[in-house]
Backbone bond lengths (Angstrom), bond angles and torsions (degrees), N, CA, C in turn:
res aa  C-N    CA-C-N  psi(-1)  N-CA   C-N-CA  omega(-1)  CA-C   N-CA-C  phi
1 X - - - 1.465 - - 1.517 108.44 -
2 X 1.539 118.83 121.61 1.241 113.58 -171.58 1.526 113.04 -158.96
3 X 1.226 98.88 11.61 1.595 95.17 -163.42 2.045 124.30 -93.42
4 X 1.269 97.06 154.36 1.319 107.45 -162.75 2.025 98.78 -48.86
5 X 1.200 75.76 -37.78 2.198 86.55 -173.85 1.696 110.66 -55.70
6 X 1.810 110.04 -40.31 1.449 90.76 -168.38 1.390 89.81 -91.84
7 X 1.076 152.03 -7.51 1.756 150.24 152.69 1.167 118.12 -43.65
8 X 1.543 124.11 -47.79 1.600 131.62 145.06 1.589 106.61 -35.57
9 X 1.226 114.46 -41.05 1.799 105.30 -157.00 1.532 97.06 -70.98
10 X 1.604 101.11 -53.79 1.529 94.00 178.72 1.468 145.55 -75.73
11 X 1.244 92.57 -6.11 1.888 117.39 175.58 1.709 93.67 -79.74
12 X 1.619 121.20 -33.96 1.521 104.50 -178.97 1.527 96.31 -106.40
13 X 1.258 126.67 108.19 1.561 109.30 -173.86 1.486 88.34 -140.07
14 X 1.579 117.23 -178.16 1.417 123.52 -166.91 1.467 75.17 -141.60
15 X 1.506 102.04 158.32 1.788 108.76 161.06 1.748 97.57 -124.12
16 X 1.152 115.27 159.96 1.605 116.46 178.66 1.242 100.81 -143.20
17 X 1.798 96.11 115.94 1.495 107.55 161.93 1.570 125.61 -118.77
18 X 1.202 90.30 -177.40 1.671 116.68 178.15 1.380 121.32 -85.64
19 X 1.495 133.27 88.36 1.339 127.49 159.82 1.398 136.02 0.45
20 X 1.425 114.67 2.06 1.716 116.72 178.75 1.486 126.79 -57.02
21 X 1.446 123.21 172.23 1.565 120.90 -172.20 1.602 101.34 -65.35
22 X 1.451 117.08 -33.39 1.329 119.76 -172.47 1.446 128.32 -95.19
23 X 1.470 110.55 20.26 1.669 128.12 -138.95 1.898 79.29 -93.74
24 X 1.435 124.09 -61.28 1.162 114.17 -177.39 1.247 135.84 -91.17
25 X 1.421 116.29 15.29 1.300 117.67 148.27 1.701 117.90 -73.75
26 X 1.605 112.77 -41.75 1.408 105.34 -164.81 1.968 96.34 -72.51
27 X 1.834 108.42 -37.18 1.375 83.39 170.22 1.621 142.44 -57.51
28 X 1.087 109.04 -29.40 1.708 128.42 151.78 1.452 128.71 -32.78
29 X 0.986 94.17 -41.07 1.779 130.47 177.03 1.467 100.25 -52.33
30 X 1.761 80.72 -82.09 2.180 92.56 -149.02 1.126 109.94 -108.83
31 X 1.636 123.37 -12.95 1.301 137.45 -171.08 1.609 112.03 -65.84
32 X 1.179 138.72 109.34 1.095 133.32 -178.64 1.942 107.65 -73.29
33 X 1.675 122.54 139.41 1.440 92.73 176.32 1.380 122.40 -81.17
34 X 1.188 125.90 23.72 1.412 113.92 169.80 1.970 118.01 -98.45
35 X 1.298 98.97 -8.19 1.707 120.42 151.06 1.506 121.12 -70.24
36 X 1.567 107.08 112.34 1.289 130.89 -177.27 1.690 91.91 -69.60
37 X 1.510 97.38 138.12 1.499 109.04 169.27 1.503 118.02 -122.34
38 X 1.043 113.16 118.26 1.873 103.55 170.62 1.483 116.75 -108.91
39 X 1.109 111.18 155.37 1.653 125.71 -171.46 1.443 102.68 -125.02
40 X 1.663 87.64 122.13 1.503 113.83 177.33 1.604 103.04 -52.72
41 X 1.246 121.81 -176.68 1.569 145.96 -178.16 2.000 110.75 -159.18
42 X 1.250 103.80 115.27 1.128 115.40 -169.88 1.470 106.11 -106.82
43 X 1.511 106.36 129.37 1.861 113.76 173.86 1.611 111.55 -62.06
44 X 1.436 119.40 -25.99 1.195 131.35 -168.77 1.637 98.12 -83.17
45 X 1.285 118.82 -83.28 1.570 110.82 165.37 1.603 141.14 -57.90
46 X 1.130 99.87 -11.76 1.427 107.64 -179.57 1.552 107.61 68.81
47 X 1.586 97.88 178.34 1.373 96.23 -173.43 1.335 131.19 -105.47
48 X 1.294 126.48 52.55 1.277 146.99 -178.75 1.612 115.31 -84.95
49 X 2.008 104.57 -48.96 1.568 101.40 175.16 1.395 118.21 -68.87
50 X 1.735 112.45 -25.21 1.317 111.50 -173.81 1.576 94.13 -57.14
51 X 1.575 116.65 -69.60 1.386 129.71 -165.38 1.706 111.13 -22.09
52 X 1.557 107.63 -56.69 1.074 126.60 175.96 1.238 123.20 -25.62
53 X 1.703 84.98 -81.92 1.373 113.27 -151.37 2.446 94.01 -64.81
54 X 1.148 112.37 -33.97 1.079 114.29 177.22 1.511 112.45 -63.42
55 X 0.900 121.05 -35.58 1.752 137.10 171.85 1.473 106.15 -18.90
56 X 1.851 72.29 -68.57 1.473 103.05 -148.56 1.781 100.40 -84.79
57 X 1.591 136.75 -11.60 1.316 142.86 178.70 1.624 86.02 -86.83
58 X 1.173 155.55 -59.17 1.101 142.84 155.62 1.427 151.29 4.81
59 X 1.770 85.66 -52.90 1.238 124.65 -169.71 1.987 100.64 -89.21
60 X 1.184 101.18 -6.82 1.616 99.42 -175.07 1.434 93.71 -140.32
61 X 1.420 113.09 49.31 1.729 120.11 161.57 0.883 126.16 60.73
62 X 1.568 121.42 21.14 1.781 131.18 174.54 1.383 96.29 -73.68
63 X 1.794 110.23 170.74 1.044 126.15 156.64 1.136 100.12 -94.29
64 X 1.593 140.99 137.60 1.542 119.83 -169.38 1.703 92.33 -153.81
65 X 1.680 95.30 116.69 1.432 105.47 -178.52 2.031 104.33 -100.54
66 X 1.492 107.00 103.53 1.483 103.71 168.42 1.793 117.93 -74.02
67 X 1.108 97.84 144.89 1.841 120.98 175.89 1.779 87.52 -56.99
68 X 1.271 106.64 129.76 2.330 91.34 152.14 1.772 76.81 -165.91
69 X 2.013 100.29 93.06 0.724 145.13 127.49 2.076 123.33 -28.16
70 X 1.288 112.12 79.13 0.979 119.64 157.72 2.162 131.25 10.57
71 X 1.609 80.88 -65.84 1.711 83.00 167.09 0.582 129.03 -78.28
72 X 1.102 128.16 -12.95 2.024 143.10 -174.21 1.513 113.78 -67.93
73 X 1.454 112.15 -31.11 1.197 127.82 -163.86 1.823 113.63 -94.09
74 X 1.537 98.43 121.31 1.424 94.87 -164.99 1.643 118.04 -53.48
75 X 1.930 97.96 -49.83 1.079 116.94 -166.38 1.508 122.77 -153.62
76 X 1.448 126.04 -134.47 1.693 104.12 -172.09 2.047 76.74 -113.64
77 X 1.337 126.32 -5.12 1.149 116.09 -145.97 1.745 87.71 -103.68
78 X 1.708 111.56 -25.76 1.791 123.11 161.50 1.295 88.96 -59.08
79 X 1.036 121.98 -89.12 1.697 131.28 -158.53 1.462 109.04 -39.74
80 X 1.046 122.08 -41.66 1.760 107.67 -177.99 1.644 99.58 -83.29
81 X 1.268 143.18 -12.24 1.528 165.35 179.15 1.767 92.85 -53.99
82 X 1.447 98.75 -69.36 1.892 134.36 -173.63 1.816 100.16 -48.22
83 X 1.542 96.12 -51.06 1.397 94.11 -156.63 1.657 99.98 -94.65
84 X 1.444 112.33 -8.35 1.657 88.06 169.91 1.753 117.93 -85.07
85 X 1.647 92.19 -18.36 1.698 95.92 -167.30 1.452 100.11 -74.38
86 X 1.605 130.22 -31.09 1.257 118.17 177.42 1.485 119.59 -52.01
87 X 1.963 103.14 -52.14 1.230 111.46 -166.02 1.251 125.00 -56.53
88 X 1.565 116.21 -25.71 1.477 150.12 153.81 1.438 102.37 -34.89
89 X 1.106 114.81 -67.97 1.708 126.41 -151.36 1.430 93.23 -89.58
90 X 1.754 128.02 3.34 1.556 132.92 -179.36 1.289 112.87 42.88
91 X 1.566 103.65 51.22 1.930 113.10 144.36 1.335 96.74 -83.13
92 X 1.659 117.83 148.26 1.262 140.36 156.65 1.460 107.52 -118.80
93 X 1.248 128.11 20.65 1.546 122.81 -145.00 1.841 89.22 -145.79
94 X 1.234 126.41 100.72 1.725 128.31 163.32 1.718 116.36 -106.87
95 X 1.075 104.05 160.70 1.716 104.80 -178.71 1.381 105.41 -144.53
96 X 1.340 115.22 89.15 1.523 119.31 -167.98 1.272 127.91 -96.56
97 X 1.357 127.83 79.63 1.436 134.33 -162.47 2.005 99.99 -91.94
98 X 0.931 100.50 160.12 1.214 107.30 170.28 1.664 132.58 -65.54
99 X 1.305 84.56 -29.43 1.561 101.97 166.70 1.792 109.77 67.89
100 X 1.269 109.03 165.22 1.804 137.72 -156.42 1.615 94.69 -92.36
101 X 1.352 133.43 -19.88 1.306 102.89 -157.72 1.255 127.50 -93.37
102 X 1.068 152.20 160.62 1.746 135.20 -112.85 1.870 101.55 172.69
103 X 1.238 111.63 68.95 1.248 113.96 31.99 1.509 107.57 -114.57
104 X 1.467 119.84 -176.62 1.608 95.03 174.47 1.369 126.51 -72.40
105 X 1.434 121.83 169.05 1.235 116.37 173.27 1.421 131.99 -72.01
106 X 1.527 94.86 -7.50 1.731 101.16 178.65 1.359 114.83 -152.89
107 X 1.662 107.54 -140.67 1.397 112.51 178.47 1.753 120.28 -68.15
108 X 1.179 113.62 -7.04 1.749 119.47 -165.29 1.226 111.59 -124.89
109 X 1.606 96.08 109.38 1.685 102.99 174.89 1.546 125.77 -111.34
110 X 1.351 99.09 24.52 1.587 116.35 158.10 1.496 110.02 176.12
111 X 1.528 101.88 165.71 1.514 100.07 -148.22 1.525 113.06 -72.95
112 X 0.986 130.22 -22.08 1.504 151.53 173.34 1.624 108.05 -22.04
113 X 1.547 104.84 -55.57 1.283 104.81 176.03 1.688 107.25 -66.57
114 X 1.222 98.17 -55.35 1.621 87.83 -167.40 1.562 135.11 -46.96
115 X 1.724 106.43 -12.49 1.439 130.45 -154.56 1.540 79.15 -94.82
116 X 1.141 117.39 -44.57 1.675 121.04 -162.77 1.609 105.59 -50.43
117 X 1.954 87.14 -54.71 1.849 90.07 -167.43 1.693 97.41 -65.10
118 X 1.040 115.98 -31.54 1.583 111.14 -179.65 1.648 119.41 -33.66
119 X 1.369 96.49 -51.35 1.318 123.30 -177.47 1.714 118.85 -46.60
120 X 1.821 90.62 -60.65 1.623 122.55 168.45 1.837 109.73 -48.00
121 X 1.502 110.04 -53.08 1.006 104.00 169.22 2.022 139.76 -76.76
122 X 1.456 82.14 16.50 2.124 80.24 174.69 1.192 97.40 91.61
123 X 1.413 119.33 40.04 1.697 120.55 167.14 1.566 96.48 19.23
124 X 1.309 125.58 75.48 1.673 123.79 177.67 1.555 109.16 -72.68
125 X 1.388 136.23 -19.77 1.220 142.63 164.97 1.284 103.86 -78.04
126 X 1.816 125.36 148.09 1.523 130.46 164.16 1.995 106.07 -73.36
127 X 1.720 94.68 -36.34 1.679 94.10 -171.38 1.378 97.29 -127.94
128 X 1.381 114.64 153.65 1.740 140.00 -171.44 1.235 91.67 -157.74
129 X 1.674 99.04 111.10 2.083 122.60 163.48 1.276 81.69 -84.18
130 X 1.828 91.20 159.71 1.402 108.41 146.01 1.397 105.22 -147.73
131 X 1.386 134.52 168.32 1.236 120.67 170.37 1.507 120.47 -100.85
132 X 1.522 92.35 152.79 1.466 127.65 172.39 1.920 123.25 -90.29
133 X 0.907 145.88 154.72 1.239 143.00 -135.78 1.509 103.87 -157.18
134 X 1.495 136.82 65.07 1.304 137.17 165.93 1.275 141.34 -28.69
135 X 1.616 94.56 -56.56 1.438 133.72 169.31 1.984 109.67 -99.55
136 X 0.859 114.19 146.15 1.689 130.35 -159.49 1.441 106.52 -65.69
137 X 0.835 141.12 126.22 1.413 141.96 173.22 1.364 132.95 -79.84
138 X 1.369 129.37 137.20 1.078 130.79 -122.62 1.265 90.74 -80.25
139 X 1.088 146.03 -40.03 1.734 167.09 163.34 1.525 106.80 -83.96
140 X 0.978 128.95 -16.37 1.399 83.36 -166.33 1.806 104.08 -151.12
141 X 1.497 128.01 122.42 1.440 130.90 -140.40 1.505 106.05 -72.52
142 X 1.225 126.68 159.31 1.392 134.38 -142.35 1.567 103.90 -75.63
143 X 1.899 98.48 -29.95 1.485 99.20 -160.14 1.732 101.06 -84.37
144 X 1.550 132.29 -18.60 1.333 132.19 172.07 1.726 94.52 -79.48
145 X 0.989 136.60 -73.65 1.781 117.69 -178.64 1.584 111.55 -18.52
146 X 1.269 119.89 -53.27 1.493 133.94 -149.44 1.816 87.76 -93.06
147 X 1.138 114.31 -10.34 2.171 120.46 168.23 1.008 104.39 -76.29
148 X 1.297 92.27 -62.46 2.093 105.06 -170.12 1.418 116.04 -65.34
149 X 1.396 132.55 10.03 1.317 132.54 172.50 1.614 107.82 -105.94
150 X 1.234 105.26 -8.16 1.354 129.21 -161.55 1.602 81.22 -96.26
151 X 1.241 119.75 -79.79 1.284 128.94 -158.71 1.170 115.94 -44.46
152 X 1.744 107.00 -29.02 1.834 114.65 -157.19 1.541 85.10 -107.67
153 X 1.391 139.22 8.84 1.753 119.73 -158.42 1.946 80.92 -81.28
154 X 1.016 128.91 -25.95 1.665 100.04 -164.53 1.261 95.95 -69.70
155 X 1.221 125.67 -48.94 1.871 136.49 -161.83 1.572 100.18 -60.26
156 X 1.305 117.93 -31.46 1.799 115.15 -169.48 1.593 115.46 -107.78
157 X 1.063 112.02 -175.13 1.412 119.05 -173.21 1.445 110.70 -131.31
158 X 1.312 130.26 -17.07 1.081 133.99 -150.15 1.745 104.60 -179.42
159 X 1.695 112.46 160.03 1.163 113.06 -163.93 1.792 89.76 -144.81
160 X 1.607 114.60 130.05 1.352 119.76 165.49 1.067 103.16 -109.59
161 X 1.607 119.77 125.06 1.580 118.18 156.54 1.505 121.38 -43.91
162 X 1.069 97.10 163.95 1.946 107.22 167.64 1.434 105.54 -88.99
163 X 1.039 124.78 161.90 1.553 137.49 166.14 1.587 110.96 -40.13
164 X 1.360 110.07 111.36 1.226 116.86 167.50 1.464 130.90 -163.60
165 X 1.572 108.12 127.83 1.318 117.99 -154.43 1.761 113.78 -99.60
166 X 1.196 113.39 12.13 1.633 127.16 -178.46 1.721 114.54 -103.08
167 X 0.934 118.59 84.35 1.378 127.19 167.65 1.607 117.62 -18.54
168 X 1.493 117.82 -46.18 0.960 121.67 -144.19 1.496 91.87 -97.37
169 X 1.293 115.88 -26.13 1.174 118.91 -177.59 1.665 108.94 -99.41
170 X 0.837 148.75 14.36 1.160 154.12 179.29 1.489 96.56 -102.74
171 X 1.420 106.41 -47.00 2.042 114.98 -171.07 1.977 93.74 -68.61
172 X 1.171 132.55 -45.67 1.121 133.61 -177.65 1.322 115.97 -75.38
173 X 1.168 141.98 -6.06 1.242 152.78 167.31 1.198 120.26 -87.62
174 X 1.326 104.91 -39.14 1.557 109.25 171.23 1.667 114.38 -97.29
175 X 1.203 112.87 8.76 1.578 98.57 155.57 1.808 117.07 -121.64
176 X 1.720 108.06 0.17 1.038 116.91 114.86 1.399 147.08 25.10
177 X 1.423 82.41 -110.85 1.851 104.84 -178.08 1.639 107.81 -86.82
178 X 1.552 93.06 -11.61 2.013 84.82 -176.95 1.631 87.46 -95.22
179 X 1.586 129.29 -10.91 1.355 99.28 171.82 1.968 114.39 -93.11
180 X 1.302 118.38 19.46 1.006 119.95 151.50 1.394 121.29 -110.06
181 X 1.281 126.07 28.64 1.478 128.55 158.48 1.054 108.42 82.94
182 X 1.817 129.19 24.62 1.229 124.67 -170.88 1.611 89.49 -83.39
183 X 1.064 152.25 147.53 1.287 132.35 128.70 1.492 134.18 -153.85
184 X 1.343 84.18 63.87 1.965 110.68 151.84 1.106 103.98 -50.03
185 X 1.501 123.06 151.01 1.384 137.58 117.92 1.274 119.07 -1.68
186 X 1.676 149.26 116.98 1.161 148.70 164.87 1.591 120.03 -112.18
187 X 1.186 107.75 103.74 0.994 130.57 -179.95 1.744 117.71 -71.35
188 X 1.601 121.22 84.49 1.192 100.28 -152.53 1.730 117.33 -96.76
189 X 1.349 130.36 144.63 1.007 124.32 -120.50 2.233 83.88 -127.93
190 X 1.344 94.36 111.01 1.102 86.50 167.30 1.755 112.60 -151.31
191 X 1.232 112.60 169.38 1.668 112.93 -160.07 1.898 97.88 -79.31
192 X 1.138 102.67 167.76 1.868 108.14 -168.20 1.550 80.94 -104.43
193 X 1.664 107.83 -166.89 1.527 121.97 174.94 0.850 130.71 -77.67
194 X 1.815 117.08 58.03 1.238 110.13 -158.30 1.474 121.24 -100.16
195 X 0.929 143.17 124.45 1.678 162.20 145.34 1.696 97.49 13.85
196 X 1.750 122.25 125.38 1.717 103.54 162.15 1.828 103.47 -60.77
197 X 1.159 118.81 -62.44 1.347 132.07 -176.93 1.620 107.98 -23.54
198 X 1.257 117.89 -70.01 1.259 115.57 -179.59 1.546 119.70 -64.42
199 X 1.204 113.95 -31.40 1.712 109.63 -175.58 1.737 90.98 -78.34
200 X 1.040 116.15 -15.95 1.358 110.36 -166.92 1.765 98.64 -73.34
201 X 1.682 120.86 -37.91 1.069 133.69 -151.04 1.904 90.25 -94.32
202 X 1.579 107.32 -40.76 1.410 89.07 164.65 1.677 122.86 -48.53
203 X 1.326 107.27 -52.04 1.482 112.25 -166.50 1.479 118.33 -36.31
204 X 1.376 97.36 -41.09 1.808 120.60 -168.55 1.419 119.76 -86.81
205 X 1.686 114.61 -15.76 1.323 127.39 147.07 1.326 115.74 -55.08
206 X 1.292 120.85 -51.08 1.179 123.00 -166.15 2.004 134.60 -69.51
207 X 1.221 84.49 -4.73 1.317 91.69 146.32 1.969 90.04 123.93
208 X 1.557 125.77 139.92 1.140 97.46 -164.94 1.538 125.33 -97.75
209 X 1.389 98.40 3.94 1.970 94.64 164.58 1.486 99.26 -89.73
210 X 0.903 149.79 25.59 1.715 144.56 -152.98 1.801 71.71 -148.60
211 X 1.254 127.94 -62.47 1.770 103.58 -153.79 1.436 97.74 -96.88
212 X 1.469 121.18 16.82 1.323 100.53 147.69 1.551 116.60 -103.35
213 X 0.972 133.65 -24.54 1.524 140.69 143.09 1.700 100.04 -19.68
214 X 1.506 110.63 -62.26 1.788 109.53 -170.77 1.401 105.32 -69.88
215 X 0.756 113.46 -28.40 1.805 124.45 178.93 1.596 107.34 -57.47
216 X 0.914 91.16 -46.53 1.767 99.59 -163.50 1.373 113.69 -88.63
217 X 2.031 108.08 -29.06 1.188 98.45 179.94 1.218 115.17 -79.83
218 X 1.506 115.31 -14.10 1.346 126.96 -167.69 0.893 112.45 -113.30
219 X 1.356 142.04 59.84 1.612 120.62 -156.01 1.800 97.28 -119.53
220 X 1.360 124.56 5.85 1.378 126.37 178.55 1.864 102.20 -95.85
221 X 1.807 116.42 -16.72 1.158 116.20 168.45 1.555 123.47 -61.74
222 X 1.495 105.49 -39.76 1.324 108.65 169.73 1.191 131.85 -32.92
223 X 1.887 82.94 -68.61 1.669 101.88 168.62 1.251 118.91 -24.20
224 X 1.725 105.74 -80.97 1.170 104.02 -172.76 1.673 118.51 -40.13
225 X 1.276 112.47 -52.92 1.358 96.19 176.91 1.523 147.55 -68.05
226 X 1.750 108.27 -12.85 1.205 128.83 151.20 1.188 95.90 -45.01
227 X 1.284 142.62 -85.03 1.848 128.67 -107.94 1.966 85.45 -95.25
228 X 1.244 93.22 127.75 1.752 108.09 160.73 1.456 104.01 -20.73
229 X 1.357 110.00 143.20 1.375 113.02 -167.14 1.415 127.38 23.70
230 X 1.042 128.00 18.11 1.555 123.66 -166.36 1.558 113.14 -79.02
231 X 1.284 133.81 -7.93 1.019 148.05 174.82 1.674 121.45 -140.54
232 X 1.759 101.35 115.58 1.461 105.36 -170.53 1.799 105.36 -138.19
233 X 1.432 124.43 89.22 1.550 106.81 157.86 1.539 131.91 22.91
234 X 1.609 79.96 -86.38 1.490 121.15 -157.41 1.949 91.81 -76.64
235 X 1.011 116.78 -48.10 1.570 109.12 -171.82 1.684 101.56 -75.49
236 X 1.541 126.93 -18.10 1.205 96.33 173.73 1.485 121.64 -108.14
237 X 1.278 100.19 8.48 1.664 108.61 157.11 1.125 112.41 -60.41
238 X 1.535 125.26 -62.96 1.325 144.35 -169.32 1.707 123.31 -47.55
239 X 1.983 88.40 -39.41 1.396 88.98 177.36 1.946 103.31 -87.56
240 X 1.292 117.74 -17.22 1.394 111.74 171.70 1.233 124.86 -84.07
241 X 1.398 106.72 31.57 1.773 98.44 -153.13 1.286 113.80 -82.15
242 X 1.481 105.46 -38.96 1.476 126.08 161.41 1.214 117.92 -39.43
243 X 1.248 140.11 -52.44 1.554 134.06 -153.31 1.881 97.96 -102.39
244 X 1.278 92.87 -19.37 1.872 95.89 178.00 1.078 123.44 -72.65
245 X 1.511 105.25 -42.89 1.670 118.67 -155.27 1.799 94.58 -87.54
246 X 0.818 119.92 -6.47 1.598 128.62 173.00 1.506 100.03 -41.18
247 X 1.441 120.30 123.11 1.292 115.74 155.26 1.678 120.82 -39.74
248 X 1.593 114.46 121.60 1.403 126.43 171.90 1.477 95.43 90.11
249 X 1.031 133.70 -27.62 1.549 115.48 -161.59 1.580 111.56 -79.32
250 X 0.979 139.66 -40.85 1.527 129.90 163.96 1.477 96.40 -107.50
251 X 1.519 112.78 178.66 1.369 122.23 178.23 1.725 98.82 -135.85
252 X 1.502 103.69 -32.94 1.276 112.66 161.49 1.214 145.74 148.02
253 X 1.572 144.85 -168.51 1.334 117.10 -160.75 1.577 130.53 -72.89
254 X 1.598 123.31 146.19 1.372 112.16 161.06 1.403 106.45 -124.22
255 X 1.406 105.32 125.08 1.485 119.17 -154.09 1.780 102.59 -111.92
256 X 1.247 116.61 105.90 1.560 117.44 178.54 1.730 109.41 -73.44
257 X 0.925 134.63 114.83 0.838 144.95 179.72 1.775 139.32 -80.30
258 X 1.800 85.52 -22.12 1.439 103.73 178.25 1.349 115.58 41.45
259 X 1.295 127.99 28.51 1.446 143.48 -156.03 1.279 128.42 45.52
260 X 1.184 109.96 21.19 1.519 115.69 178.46 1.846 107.07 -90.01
261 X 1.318 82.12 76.25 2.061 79.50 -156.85 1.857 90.98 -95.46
262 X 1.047 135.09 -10.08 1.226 119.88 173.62 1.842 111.52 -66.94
263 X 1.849 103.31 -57.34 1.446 109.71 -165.77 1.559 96.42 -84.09
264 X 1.357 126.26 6.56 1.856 116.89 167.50 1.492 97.93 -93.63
265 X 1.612 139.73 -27.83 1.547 129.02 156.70 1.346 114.50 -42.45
266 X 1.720 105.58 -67.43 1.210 105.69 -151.62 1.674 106.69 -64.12
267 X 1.067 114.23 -28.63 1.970 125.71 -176.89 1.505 81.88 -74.14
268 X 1.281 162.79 -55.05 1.097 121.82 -134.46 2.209 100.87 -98.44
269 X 1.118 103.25 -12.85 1.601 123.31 -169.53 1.691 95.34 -80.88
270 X 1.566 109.03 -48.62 1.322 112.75 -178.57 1.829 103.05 -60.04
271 X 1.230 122.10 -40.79 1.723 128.31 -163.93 1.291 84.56 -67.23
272 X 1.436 125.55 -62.48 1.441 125.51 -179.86 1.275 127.00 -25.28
273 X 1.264 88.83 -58.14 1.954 101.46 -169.51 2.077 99.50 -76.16
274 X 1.094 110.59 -26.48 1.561 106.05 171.70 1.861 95.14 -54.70
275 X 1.658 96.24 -76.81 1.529 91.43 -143.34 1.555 98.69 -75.47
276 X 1.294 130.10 24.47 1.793 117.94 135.89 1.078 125.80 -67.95
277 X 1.507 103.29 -15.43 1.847 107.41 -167.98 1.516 111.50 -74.26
């Protein structure tokens, strides 16, 4: 593995964290500022720490992409609330998923609408993610995910995968959606080196009707990270390298971090310094 393309992936990479008390010190830490950061949005807390905590990563020269999750949002009178305090705090950067919360908190039960009023309102952001879906969704069939990216490409700028640990399917997904004319930016979305133990200990932070929800939705992530070697970064880049490094097909990494943002630096600087060698 050596190539100039997956060196691009990691020179343009995103890290994605978790709103915790300790979330912006460790970014302070290890976070270099030319590393895009995004902040999760939780159904359990709502979206106040994201708001925050992005404020304030802002405020010390990040690029800082906040979660504003669809359900979260009471109304159009929340949503224009959301979008002046960002523009204030000089985010240009949103990531609008539809979001977990159940029921929602308001008028919007998927993100579609919200991208629309976005639109209505003077596209006030330069970039709007939305997500993309590799792997099948738990609700909802592969061929409407692979619509709705279609539907939302005028409203967005860019596309982050969902969590996914299959090479083969990540390479088929993304030629895929470029053979239905999707072609945003893909932001591809995969987990850093993270510990079962610790993601396990995130889960249970996170609040406990919310981390049994993550438990359950995720419960083949474990796996993977239970079984001896069963989960490697670096090995499933390697085996995707081919279908990625393709001119246009990714633009580049989105790295979940589960807050393990010190040992997801140091692994990605260490991959670096290999494939210069």
């Amino acid at each position: 593995m050596g190539t100039p393309g997956l060196r691009t992936l990691l020179d343009s990479v995103r890290y994605e964290v978790l709103p915790a008390k300790a979330t912006e010190d460790k970014v302070l830490a290890h976070v270099p500022r030319d590393v895009v950061v995004t902040v999760t949005a939780s159904p359990v807390k709502g979206l106040e720490p994201t708001l925050d905590l992005a404020g304030r990563l802002a405020a010390h020269g990040y690029r800082v992409v906040p979660h504003v999750p669809a359900r979260l949002l009471r109304d159009e009178v929340h949503l224009k609330e959301v979008v002046d305090r960002l523009r204030e705090a000089g985010v240009d950067d949103v990531f609008v998923p539809a979001g977990d919360a159940d029921p929602p908190a308001g008028a919007y039960d998927g993100a579609l609408p919200v991208l629309r009023r976005l639109s209505e309102l003077g596209r006030p952001f330069a970039h709007v993610g939305i997500t993309g879906y590799p792997e099948s969704h738990p609700l909802i069939h592969d061929d409407v995910t692979v619509q709705a990216m279609w539907d939302k490409r005028e409203h967005a700028t860019y596309i982050v995968s969902n969590l996914c640990f299959d090479a083969r399917v990540l390479g088929e997904w993304v030629v895929r959606i470029r053979r239905r004319d999707v072609t945003l930016p893909v932001h591809l979305g995969i987990a850093g080196p993270v510990q079962r133990a610790k993601l396990l200990a995130v889960a249970t932070k996170i609040g406990v009707g919310e981390s049994r929800r993550f438990l359950t939705k995720h419960a083949s992530w474990f796996l993977r990270f239970a079984t001896p070697g069963g989960y490697s970064p670096e090995r499933l880049l390697t085996r995707a390298e081919q279908a990625l490094t393709v001119p246009a097909a990714v633009a580049g990494l989105h790295l979940f971090t589960f807050n393990q943002i010190a040992e997801t630096e140091k692994w990605r600087r260490a991959l670096l310094d290999r494939l210069g060698e």
